[in-house]
C-alpha positions, 0 to 999 in steps of 0.5 A: 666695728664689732669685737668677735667673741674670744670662746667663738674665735677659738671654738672655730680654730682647727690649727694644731688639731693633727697633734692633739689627736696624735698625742691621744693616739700615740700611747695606744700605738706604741703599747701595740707596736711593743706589744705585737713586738713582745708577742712575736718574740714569744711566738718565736721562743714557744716554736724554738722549744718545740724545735729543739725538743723534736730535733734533739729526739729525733737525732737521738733515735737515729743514733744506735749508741750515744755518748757523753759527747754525743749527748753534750753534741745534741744539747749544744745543738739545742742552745745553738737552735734557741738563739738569739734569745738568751739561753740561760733558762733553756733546759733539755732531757733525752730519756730511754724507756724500755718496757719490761718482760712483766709489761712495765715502762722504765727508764734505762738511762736519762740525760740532761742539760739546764737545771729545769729539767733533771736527768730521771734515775734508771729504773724508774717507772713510766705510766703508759696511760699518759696520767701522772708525773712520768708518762708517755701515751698508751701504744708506745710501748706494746711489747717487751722490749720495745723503747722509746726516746723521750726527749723534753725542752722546757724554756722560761721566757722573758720579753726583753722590753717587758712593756706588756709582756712583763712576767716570765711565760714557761714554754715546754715541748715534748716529743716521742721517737722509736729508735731507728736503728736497733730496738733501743738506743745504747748508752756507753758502755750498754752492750745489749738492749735491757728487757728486765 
């Protein structure tokens, strides 16, 4: 009787196979079933923003007077839109511009909710060419008179698994509305829409 070689025997042994190779396989699934989770999450959070920043606008715009109440309304619909993601790093601005008799862009009054994003002083001027820090793309605002609402979203995401995506991803959206009802949107107590 011959003695079968030992390197032989366990060369041609399959037995355990299926768990070796999910043992290779299981780090690369996983890494994609969180990663595929972190990224919706994201996906989720970016239309959010983009949600928030059109529907608190476009509320705005519909209103003929607005409020401190009005405005913290608007703002809660904004954090109530955002869940259930957190939304401590959730920041929003509602701005009226208005253009001038000499064709100047300037804000009549600027609200805000978040320290992301601060409320922008009256009076202060708008490029209507769409380049530097204030700006709102040129035919907005053609003549004196004409306003329009800015409103702004900006929200610093974290993953709440942060196996892939492990840094903090800044999400912003901004929206342009004309006022629907009178040609600008009144702040209390404004009684007349500003040209100068």
């Amino acid at each position: 009787m011959k003695l079968k070689n030992p390197l032989k025997q366990f060369q041609g042994d399959r037995r355990g196979i299926a768990a070796l190779e999910f043992a290779l396989i299981a780090p690369i699934l996983l890494t994609a079933l969180f990663g595929m989770y972190e990224l919706d999450q994201a996906i989720i959070a970016q239309r959010s923003v983009n949600h928030i920043a059109a529907t608190v606008g476009d509320l705005t715009a519909q209103a003929p007077i607005v409020g401190d109440s009005d405005v913290n309304d608007m703002f809660a619909v904004g954090n109530y839109m955002l869940s259930p993601l957190p939304t401590d790093s959730l920041s929003m601005r509602i701005t009226s511009i208005y253009l001038t008799t000499g064709k100047v862009a300037k804000v009549d009054w600027s609200k805000s909710s978040g320290a992301g994003l601060p409320a922008i002083a009256p009076g202060t001027i708008f490029a209507t060419n769409g380049l530097g820090t204030y700006s709102i793309p040129s035919g907005y605002l053609v003549k004196a008179g004409d306003s329009v609402i800015l409103s702004e979203g900006k929200y610093n995401f974290n993953s709440p698994l942060q196996y892939v995506l492990n840094n903090m991803i800044q999400m912003s959206a901004n929206y342009i509305n004309r006022p629907r009802i009178n040609s600008c949107v009144l702040y209390t107590p404004e009684t007349a829409c500003p040209i100068n």
